[in-house]
N, C-alpha and C positions, 0 to 999 in steps of 0.2 A: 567472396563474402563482403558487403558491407559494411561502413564502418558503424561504430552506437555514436549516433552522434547525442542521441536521447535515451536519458536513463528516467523510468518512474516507478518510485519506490515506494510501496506500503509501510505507515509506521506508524504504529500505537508505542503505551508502555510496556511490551512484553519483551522477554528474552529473544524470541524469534523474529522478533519486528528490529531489534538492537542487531541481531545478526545480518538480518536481510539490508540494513543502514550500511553496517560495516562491509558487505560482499560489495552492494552500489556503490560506495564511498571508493572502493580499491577499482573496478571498472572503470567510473571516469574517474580517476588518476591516471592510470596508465591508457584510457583512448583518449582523452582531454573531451569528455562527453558533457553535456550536458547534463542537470542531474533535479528530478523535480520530484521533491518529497510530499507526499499525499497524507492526511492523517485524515481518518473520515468519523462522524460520530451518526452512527447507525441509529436506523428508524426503527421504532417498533411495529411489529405486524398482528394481525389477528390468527386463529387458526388455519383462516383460509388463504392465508398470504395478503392481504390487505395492508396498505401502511396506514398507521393510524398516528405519523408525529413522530419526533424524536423520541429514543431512547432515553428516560431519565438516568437509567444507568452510568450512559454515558452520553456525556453533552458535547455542545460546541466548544467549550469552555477549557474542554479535555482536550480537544485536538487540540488549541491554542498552544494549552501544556505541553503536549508530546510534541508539538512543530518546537516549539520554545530548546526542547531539548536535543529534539536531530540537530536541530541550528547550532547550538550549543559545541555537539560531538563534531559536525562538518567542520566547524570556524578552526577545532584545534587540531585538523588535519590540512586547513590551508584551502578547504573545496569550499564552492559558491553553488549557492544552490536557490531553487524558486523552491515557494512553500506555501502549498495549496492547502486550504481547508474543504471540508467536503461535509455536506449530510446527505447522506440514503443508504445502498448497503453498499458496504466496503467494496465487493467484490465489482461491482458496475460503475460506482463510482472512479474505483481504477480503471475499470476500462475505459469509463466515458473520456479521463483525464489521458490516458495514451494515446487514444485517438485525437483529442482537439492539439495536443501535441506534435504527433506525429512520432511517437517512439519507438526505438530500434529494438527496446526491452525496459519488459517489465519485470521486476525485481518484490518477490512476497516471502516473508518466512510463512514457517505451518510447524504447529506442535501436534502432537495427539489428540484425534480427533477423543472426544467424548462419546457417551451411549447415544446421544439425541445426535448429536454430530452422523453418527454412525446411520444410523436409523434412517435420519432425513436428509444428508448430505449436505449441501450446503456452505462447507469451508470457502473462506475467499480462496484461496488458494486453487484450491477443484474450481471455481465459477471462474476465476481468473486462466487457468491454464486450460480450459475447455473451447472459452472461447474469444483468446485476445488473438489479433490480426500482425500480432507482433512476436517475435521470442518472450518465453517466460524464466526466468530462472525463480526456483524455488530452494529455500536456503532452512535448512534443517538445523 
């Protein structure tokens, strides 16, 4: 087994994003991994999958936020971490960032999916463990 020497963690403001920080955060502690926090502000699309621009919902402005505060939670566990901003969809954007990386894993929480979730699939989580070149751990 190889060691992680690269951890890349998904992290918005959600419960499952604070969990997925906290599983990464314990990983490299005890592999002394590298650890590089992703917070992405997704694009809006059309019906037909089209991107048509940021997401006003949520901005760049918000990743800043949620980076602001993984940094925050890493600093009073003693961890150093890189902290990537990102816009496109979550799910690719993590990948993109593991691969220019080179990461041993990648680290997503997942809540329950919605009806539309359901419907059309699409969770980062599903897009992330389908098709990263890496381990995934998914943190519930």
């Amino acid at each position: 087994m190889s060691p992680l020497r690269t951890i890349v963690v998904g992290y918005d403001d959600t419960k499952p994003a604070q969990r997925a920080l906290e599983r990464a955060a314990l990983f490299a502690n005890a592999f002394g991994s590298r650890l590089v926090v992703t917070s992405v502000a997704p694009v809006s699309t059309t019906a037909g999958g089209r991107s048509i621009g940021a997401d006003p919902a949520d901005t760049a402005s918000d990743s800043v936020a949620e980076l602001a505060a993984a940094r925050s939670y890493l600093n009073e566990q003693g961890i150093e971490a890189e902290y990537l901003e990102a816009i496109g969809h979550p799910g690719d954007s993590l990948l993109v960032a593991a691969e220019e990386r080179g990461a041993d894993m990648i680290v997503v929480g997942t809540r329950e999916p919605g009806f539309a979730q359901r419907l059309f699939g699409g969770s980062v989580s599903d897009t992330v463990s389908h098709r990263a070149h890496c381990d995934v751990l998914i943190v519930h």
